[in-house]
C-alpha positions, -999 to 999 in steps of 0.1 A, spaced: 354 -174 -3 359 -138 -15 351 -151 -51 318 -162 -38 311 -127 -20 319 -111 -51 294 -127 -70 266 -123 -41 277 -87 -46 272 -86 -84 242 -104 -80 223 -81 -54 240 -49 -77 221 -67 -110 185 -70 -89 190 -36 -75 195 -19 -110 169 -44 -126 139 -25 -97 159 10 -98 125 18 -122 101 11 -97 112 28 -61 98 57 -69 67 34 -67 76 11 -39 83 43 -18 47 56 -26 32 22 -14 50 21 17 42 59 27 1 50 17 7 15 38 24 33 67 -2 63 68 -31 40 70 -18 17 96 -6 50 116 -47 57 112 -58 24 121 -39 26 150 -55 62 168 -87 52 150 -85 17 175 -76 42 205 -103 67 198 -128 38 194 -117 25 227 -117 58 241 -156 63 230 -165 29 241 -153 34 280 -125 5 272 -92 -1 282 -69 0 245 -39 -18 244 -17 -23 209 -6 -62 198 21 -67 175 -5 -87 156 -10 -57 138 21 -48 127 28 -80 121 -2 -80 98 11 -45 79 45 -60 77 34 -89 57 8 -66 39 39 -45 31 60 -75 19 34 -91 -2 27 -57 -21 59 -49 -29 70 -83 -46 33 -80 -62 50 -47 -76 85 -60 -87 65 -93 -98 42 -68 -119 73 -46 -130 86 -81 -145 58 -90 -167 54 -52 -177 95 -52 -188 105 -85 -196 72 -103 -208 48 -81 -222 71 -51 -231 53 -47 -267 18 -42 -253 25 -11 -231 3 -19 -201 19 -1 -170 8 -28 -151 33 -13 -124 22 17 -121 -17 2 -122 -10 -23 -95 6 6 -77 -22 28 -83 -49 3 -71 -30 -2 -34 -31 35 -29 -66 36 -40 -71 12 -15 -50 22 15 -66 57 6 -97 46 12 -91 30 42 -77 59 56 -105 80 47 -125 54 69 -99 55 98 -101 95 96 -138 94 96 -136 67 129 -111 92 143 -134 124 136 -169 126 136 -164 158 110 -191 160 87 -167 167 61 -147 137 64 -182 114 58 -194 133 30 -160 127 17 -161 91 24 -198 87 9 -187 112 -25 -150 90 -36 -174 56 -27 -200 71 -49 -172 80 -79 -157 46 -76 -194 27 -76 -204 46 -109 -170 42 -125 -175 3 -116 -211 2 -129 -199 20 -160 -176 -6 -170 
């Protein structure tokens, strides 16, 4: 029994130092993650608020950011492999892109969940300028 710990140990010690790289990255993800489903969640309120209803949270949407959260960071480590191991002689940073296009993401849905929060003209104009950027830079490629 101890012999078979030992190498459960070892093994969990050899995956930690293999993703040691990336939790710089995985720490990023979670913090844009947790940010926009902290947003989402007073966006919901103030919407209910506005509307005259009655707002109540489900675990449904945790739930739902629990598996997002999951599912983006083996993405990540899954990405981190084929960057290392696979296709180490091309240079990609797939990581670090994969990584990069989640927080692009999540920051744009925050940027909606701010605007739903605030009616501040600042926050829309914001909203309408990074969704104008990212619609040329996808028409330019």
């Amino acid at each position: 029994m101890e012999a078979l710990c030992r190498y459960f140990n070892g093994c969990v010690a050899a995956l930690m130092a293999l993703f040691a790289p990336i939790v710089p990255l995985v720490w990023c993800v979670v913090g844009f993650i947790s940010f926009d489903f902290l947003t989402g969640v007073l966006a919901s309120h103030a919407d209910a608020r506005r509307e005259g209803a009655e707002w109540y949270f489900t675990s449904a949407e945790a739930w739902r950011t629990a598996q997002k959260l999951g599912f983006t960071i083996i993405a990540l480590c899954m990405a981190y492999l084929i960057d290392t191991l696979m296709l180490d002689f091309m240079h990609l940073n797939l990581t670090k892109l994969f990584a990069g296009f989640v927080c692009g993401v999540e920051m744009w849905s925050f940027l909606e969940n701010a605007c739903r929060i605030s009616s501040s003209p600042m926050l829309n104009y914001l909203r309408r300028w990074v969704g104008g950027k990212v619609r040329k830079e996808v028409e330019r490629e």
